[in-house]
C-alpha positions in Angstrom: 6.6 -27.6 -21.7 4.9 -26.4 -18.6 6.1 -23.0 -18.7 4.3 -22.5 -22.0 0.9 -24.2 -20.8 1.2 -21.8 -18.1 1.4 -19.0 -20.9 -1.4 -20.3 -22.5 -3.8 -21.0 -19.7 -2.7 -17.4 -19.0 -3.7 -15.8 -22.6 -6.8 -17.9 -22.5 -7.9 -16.7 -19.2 -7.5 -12.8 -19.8 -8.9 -13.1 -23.1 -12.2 -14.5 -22.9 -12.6 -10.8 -20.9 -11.6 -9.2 -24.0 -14.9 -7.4 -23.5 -14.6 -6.1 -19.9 -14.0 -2.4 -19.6 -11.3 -3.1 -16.8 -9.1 -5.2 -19.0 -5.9 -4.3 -19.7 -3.9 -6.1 -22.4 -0.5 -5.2 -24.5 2.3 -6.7 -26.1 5.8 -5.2 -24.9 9.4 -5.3 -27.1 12.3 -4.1 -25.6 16.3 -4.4 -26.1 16.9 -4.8 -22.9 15.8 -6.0 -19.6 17.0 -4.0 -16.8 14.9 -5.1 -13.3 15.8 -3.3 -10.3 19.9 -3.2 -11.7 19.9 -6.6 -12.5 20.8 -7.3 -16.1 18.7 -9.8 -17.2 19.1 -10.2 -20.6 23.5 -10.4 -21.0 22.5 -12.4 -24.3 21.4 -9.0 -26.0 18.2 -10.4 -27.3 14.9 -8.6 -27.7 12.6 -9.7 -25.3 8.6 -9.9 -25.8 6.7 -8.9 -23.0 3.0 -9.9 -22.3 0.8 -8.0 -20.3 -2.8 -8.5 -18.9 -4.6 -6.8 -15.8 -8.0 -6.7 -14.5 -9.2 -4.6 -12.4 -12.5 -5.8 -10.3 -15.3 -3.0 -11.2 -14.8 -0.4 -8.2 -13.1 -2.5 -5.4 -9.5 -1.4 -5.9 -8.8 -4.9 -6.5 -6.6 -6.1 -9.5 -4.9 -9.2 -10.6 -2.0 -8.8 -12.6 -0.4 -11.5 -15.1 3.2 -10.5 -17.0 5.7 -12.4 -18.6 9.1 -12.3 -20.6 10.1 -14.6 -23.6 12.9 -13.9 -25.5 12.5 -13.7 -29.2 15.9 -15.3 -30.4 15.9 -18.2 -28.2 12.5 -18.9 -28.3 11.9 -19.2 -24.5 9.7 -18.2 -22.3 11.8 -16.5 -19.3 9.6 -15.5 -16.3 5.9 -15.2 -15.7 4.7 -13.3 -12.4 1.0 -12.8 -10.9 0.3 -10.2 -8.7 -2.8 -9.4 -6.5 -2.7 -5.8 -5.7 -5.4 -3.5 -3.5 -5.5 0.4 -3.8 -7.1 2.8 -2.0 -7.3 6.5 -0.9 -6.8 6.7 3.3 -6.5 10.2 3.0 -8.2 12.3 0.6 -4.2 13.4 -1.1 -2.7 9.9 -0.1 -3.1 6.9 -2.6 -1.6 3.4 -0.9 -1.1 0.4 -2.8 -1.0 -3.3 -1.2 0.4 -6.5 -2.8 1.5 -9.8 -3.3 3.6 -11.3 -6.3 4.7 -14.5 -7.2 7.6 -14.8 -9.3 8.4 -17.9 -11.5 11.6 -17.9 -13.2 12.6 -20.1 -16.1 16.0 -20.4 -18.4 17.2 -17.4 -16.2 20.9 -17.5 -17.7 22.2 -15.7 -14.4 22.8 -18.3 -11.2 24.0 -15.8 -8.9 20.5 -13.6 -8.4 17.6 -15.7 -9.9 18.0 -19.0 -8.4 14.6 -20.3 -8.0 10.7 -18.8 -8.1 10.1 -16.6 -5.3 7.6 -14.5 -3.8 6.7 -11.1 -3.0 4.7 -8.2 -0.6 4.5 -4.9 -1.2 3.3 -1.4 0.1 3.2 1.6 -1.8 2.2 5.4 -1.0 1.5 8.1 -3.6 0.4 11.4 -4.1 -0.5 11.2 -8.0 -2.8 14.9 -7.7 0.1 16.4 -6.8 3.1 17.8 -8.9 5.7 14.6 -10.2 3.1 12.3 -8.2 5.7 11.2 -6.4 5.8 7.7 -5.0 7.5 5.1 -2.2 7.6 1.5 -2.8 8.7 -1.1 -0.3 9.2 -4.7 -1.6 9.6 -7.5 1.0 10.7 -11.1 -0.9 10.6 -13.8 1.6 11.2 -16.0 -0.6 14.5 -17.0 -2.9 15.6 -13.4 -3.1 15.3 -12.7 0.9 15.2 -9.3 1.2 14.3 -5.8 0.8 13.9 -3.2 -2.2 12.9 0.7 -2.0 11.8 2.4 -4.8 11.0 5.9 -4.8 9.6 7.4 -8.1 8.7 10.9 -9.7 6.6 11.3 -13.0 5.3 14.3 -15.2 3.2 14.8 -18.4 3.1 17.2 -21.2 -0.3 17.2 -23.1 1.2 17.3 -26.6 -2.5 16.8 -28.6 -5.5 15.5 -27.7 -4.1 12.3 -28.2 -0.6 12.5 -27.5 1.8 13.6 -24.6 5.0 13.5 -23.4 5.2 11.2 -20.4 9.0 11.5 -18.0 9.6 8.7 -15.1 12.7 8.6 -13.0 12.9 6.4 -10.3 16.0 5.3 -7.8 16.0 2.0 -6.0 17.6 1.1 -2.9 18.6 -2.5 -2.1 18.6 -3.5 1.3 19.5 -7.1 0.3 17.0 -8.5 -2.1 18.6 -10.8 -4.2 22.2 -10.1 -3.3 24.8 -12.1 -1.9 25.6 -13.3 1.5 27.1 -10.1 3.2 27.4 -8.4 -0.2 27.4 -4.4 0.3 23.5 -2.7 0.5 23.0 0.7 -0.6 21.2 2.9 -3.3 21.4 0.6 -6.4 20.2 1.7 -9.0 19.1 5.4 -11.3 16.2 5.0 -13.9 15.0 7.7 -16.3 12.7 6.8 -19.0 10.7 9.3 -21.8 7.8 7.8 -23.3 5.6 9.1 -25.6 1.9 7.4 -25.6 -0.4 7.3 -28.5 -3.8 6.7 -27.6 -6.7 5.9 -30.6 -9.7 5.0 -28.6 -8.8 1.9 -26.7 -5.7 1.4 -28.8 -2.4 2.7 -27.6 1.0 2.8 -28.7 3.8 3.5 -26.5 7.7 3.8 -27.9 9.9 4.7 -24.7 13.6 5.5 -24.3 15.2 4.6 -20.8 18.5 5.0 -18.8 19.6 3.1 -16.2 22.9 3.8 -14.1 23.9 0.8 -11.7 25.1 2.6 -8.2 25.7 -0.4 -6.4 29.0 -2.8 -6.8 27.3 -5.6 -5.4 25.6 -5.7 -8.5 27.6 -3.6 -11.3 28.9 -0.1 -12.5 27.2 -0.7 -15.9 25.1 2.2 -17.3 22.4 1.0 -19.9 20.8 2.9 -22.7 17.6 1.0 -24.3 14.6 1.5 -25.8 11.2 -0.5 -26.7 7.8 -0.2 -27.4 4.2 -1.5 -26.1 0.9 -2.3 -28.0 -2.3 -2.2 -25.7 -6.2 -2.5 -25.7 
């Protein structure tokens, strides 16, 4: 019961801003959920994926809410809040600052999600450059005790005025976040995802294909093709 009054309190707090121009809210369904090449969906269920983010007028400030509840069970499965900062401290260089906390519930996989946990982060950018290429170091001191890179490339094709062609690909290297006691470390996991947003107004519509390649056999060898789609204002 508490994890849903925590959903609610949630969707009630976003959405008496459903006025405010730095509101963010959408509704994601995907067939699978793959998080950093752990497999967290083995029961092959569509999961729903709630989304809300404000940003604070000009400050750089944001707070973050997102969830997963899967739609066959009936559950709600995870719920984190983030408190991120960006801002520019060079004129080409974006850097990103944050804290997460992680709340985990019904998480059908013992051996990586054990309890809630919580999270820092640091991330550099250079998004006016070509691929806006990106470096993300996570540091959970919490449950999952350890460390996660993530280094990510993106690129755009204006297709219409309101459509393009969006490309990600990102690979993660797990320095011992969430692994076992003296498992191996190493470049875990390979992500390339097409998406192609659909923007009417403040409406958008994103379908997205993704593949994922597990590199690391402290996790798997398991390759993943899946596919979902997000609803946003």
């Amino acid at each position: 019961m508490k994890k849903y009054i925590i959903f609610i309190l949630m969707a009630i707090t976003f959405g008496s801003f459903a006025i405010y121009p730095g509101l963010d809210i959408n509704f994601g369904a995907s067939s699978y959920y793959i998080w950093r090449g752990f497999d967290l969906n083995p029961e092959r269920e569509f999961m729903i994926n709630p989304y809300a983010s404000l940003s604070i007028g000009d400050t750089g400030l944001s707070i973050t809410a997102w969830g997963s509840y899967a739609l066959e069970e009936k559950e709600m499965r995870e719920l984190d809040l983030t408190l991120a900062y960006v801002f520019k401290p060079t004129r080409h260089l974006r850097a990103k600052l944050g804290y997460t906390e992680y709340r985990f519930f019904n998480i059908h996989d013992p051996l990586y999600l054990r309890s809630d946990s919580k999270e820092v982060f640091v991330s550099l950018g250079l998004p006016w450059t070509l691929f806006e290429p990106e470096l993300t170091a996570y540091y959970d001191f919490g449950a999952g005790d350890g460390m996660y890179f993530n280094f990510r490339v993106q690129h755009a094709i204006q297709l219409l005025s309101f459509l393009k062609l969006e490309f990600y690909s990102s690979l993660g290297y797990n320095a011992g976040q969430w692994l076992p006691e003296g498992a191996k470390t190493g470049f875990s996991d390979f992500n390339f995802t097409t998406m192609l947003p659909i923007k009417l107004g403040r409406i958008y519509i994103i379908p997205f294909t993704s593949y994922t390649a597990i590199l690391l056999d402290s996790i798997s060898n398991s390759r993943y093709f899946w596919f979902g789609i997000t609803f946003g204002y």
